[in-house]
N, C-alpha and C positions, 0 to 999 in steps of 0.2 A: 216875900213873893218872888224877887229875881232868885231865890236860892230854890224853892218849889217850881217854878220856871228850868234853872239850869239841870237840875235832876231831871227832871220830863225829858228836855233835849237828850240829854243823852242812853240814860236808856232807849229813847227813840232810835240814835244812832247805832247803838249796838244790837238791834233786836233786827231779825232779817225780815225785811218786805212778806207784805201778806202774797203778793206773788212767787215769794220764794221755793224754788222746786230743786229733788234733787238729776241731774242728768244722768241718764246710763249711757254709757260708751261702750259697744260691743266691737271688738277689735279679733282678728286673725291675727297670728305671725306669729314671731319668736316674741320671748322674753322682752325684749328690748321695747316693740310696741304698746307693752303695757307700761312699762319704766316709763316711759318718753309719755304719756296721758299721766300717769300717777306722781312723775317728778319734772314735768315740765308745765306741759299745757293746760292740765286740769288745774293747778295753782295759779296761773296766769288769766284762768277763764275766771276762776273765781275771785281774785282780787279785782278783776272788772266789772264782775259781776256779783257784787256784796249780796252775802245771806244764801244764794244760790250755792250746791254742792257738785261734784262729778265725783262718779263712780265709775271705774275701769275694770270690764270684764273680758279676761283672757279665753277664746273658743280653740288654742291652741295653733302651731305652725301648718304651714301649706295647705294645700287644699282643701283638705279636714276642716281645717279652723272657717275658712269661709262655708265648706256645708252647712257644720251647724247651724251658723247662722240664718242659711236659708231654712233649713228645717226648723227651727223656731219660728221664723215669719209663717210658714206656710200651717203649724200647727194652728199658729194661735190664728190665721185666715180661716180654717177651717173651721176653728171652735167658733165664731163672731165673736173673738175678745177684742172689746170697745177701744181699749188701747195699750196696744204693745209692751213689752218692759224691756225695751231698747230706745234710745233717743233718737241716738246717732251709730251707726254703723262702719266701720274699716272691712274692704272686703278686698281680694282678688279679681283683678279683669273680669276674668272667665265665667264667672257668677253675677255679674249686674244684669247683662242682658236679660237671663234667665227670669232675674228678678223686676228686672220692669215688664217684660212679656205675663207675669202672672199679676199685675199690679201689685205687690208687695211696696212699692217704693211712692215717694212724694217728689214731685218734680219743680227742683226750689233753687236750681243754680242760677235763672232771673231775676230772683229775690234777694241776689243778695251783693254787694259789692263787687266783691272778687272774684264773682262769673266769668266777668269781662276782661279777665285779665290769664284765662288760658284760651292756647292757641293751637296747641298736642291735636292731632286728630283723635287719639284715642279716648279723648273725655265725648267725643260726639260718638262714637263707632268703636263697641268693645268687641275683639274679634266677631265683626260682621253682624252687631247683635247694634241698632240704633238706641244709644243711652242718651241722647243730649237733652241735658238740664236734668238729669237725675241724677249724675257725678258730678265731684270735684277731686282731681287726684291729689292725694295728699304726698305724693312723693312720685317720680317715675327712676324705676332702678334701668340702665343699660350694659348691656353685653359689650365687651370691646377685645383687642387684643393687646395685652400685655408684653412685652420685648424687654430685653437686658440690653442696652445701647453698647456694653460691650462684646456683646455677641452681631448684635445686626447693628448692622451701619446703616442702613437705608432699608428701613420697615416697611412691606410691602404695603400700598395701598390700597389694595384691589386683591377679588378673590381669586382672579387671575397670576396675582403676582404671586400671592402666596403657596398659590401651586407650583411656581419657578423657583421660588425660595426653598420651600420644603425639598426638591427634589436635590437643588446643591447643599443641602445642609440636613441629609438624612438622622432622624429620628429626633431635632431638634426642634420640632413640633409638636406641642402637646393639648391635646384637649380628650375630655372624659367621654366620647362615645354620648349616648344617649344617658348613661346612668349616673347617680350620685350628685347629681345639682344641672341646673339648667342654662349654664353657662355651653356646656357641649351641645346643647338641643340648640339656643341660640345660632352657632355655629352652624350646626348644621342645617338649619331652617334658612339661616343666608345662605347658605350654598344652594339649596335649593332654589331660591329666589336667584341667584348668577348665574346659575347652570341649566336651571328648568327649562322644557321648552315651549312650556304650558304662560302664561302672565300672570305674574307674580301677582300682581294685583287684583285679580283673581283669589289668588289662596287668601288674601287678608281682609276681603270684604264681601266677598260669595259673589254669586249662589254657588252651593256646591254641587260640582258634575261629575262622575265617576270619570267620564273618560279624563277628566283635567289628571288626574292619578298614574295613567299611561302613560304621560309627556316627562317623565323625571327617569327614564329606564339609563339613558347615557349620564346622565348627573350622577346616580347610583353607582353606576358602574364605577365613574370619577374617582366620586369620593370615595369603594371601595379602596381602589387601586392608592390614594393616595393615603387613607389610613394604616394600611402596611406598611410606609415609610417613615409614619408618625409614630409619638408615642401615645398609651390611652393611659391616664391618669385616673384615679382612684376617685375625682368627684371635686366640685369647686374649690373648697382648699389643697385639693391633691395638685391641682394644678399651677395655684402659687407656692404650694413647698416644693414643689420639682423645681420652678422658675427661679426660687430663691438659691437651691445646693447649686444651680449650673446645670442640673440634666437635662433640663430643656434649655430655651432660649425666648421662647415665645410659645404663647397659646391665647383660648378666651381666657375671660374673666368676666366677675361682675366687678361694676368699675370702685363702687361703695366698697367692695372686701378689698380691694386693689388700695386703695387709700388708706383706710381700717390698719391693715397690714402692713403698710409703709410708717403710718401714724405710731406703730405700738415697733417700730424696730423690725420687724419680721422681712422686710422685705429692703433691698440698699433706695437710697431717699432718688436714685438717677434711674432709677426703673420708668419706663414708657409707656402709653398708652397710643393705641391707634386704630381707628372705625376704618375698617373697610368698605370702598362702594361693594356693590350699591347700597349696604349697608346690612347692620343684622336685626333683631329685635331683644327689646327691653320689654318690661312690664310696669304699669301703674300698679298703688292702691290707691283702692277709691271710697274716699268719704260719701257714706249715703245717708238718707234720712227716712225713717220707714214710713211708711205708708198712712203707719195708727201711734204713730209717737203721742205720747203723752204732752209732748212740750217742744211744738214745732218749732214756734218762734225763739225758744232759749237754745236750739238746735241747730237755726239757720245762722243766730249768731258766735255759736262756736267753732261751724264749718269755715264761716267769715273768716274769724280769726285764726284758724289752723289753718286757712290758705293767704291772710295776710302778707307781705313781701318781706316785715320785720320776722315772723313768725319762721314763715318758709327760709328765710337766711337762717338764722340763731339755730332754731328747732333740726330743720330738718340737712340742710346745707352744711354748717359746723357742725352739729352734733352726731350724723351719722355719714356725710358724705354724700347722703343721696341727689342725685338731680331735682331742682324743684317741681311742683306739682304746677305752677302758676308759668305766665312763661319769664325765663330766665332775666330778660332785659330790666322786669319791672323788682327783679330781686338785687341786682346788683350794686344800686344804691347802697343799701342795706349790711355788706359785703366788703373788709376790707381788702387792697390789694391781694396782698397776699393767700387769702383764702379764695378769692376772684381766680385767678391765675394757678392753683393747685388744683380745683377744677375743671377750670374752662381751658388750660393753657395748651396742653396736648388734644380734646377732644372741645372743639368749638362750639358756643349755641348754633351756629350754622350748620353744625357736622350732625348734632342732635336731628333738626331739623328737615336733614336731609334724608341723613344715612339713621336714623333712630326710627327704625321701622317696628310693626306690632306684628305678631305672633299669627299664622295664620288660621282662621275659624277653626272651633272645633273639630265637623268634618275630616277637613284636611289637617290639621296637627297631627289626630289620629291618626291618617293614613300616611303621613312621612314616619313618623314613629317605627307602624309596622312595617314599612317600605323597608327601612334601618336596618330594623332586626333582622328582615328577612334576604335582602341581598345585600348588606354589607359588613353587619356582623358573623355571620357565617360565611 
């Protein structure tokens, strides 16, 4: 009997729950965001979560990758498919708003632990578009500037300074114009924000007014004048291989390739980082949950756990550099020194906080964009 007994038990244990579901994970970005679901997190959900599976589906880099995404929610909206074949969602800022204004999304960041434990405005207000409780950012990347400390002694703080800078140390400024990665838009979207004469605050949270678009004519003209003394780099690694041979000195960067780079040799280990006031902008991704998921609840508990403070260290902090999605205080624990201080030591949670500003709405993105092209690249 105890042996027909101990057989039962365990076939019990090994046989997954009649609740057992598999998760789909639809994810934007490079390569790497699918690795990081397929050899980190998704093994980690499921050891949590016995019998339950994850499945990681790549919709491809940049903007692209998060269309699709919408365009899948929006087909199967249109067909009345009872439920979606997405669980959980990775997307780009710039597409949530859209997708909560069409209800595509389930609003579940009260539901779950670690709601409460971000503090980013951008989880509440995705360029100007009200998201709160329908994200959780799973990472926020930031813009900064990069310097050789033996080139610059005293790193300008301010976009002011760097205009004094650049002018005594001609062509040892570099950043890529508008093209080839978003570290130059970055840049110059802070400029815009220190030079405009329009309120900055304004371009990052609406309404959009044409005449605000008039108020940037001497900012232009600015930063014309001072990208002829600059040089323009080939696109966000163009900008740390210049920084690495010495042709430049300082430019943007993203701070995650800035690290990346240092981490693999590419760059010498006394390379610096430093945010300018008033600051420039970074981007989230945002973990979302659709609207018609199959498997809310097995959903709400895996965003949990991808925003975790253990999770958000390991996962996202060591493993790619990124700034956490949660805010930083509650990840630090989690964090030893050393990785603490390789992050935070040049660029502060307070510098985040202050100077880690979002991207200006749509509207306005576009029209600095065209502003660019048309009086200051020609």
């Amino acid at each position: 009997m105890k042996t027909i007994l101990k057989a039962a038990l365990l076939v019990s244990l090994a046989a997954p729950s009649a609740s057992a579901a598999e998760l789909t994970v639809m994810t934007a970005g490079d390569q790497n965001m699918v690795d990081y679901v397929n050899d980190y997190l998704g093994p980690l959900f499921e050891e949590q979560n016995p019998g339950n599976t994850v499945r990681v589906v790549g919709t491809g880099p940049g903007d692209a990758g998060s269309q699709k995404i919408v365009e899948r929610f929006e087909a199967q909206s249109k067909a009345g498919t009872a439920t979606w074949d997405a669980d959980v969602a990775v997307v780009h800022e710039k597409f949530t708003g859209p997708m909560v204004k069409a209800g595509y999304l389930e609003s579940y960041r009260s539901k779950i632990d670690t709601g409460a434990l971000v503090t980013r405005a951008n989880a509440d207000m995705a360029l100007g578009s009200d998201v709160s409780g329908y994200v959780m950012p799973m990472y926020n990347s930031q813009a900064a500037l990069a310097y050789n400390p033996a080139l610059v002694e005293n790193p300008p703080k301010s976009y002011p300074e760097i205009v004094s800078w650049a002018k005594e140390h001609p062509k040892m400024f570099g950043y890529n114009g508008i093209k080839g990665g978003a570290s130059g838009v970055s840049f110059v979207t802070g400029w815009i924000y220190a030079f405009g004469e329009g309120d900055a605050k304004t371009l990052m949270t609406g309404p959009f007014e044409e005449s605000e678009t008039q108020k940037w004519g001497s900012a232009l003209a600015s930063l014309k004048d001072f990208t002829r003394n600059a040089t323009l780099t080939p696109g966000n690694a163009g900008t740390l291989d210049l920084l690495s041979r010495g042709e430049i000195a300082m430019g943007p960067v993203w701070v995650d390739m800035f690290y990346s780079w240092q981490a693999n040799g590419q760059l010498p280990p006394d390379f610096k980082l430093v945010l300018p006031a008033p600051g420039m902008p970074g981007q989230p991704m945002h973990y979302v949950i659709p609207a018609k998921s199959a498997n809310v609840t097995l959903a709400e508990k895996f965003v949990q756990l991808a925003t975790s403070p253990k999770v958000q260290a390991d996962g996202i902090v060591t493993r790619f550099n990124w700034y956490p999605g949660i805010d930083a205080k509650y990840v630090q624990a989690e964090l030893d020194k050393k990785t603490w201080d390789k992050l935070f030591t040049d660029i502060s949670p307070e510098d985040i906080a202050t100077k880690g500003k979002p991207f200006p709405i749509a509207p306005y993105n576009n029209a600095i964009l065209e502003a660019y092209e048309k009086q200051v690249s020609n």
